[in-house]
C-alpha positions in Angstrom: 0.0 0.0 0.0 1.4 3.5 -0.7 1.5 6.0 1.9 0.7 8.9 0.9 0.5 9.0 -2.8 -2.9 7.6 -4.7 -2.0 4.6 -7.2 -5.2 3.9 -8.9 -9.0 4.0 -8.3 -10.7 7.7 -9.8 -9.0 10.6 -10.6 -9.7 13.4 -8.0 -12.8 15.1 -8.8 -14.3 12.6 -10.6 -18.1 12.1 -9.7 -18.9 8.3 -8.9 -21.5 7.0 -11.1 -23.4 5.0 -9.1 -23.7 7.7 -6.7 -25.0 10.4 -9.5 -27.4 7.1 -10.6 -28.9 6.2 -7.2 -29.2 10.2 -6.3 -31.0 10.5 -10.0 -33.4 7.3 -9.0 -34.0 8.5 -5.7 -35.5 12.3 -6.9 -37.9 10.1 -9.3 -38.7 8.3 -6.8 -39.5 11.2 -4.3 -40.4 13.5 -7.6 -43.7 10.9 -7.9 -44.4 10.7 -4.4 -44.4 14.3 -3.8 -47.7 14.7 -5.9 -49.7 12.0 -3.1 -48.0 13.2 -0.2 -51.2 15.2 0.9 -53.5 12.3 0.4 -51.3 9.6 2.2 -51.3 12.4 4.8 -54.8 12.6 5.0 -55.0 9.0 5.3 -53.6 8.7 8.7 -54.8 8.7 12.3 -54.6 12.4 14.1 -51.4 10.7 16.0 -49.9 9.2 12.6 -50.4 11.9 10.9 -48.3 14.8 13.0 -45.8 12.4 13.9 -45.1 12.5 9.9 -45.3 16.4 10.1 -42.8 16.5 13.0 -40.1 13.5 10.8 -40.4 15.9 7.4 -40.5 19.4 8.8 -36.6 18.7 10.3 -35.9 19.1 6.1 -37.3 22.2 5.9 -37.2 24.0 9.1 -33.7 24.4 11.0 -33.6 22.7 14.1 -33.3 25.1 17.2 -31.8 24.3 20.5 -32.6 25.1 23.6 -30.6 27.9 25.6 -28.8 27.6 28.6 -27.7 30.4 30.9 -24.8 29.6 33.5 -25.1 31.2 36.4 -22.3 33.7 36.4 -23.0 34.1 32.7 -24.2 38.3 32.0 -27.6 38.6 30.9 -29.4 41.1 29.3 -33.1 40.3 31.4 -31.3 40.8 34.7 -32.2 37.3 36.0 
């Protein structure tokens, strides 16, 4: 094995196939089920249902965390 020095496989910077293939399949994939997403939503139990909502919206919404004062930490309420 060389140490340091690459001796075969890709060039650097050369996208791997399969990856750019499975990606490509998986947007189909997604691309189709977009359109019944409502429906399958509407399908489900109250509980089923916003469990879903809370799984997807972690794609679109940033997460926030919580914050946590220490207790010789400044703060601007004065508590």
């Amino acid at each position: 094995m060389a140490t340091g020095k690459k001796t075969g496989g890709r060039q650097a910077g050369t996208p791997n196939i399969m990856t750019t293939e499975l990606r490509q399949v998986l947007k189909d994939v997604l691309a189709k089920e977009y359109a019944g997403m409502p429906q399958l939503l509407d399908d489900l139990d109250s509980k089923s249902r916003i469990e879903a909502i809370i799984k997807l919206s972690k794609y679109v919404m940033p997460i926030v965390e919580a914050v946590h004062f220490k207790e010789d930490e400044p703060s601007i309420w004065g508590l």
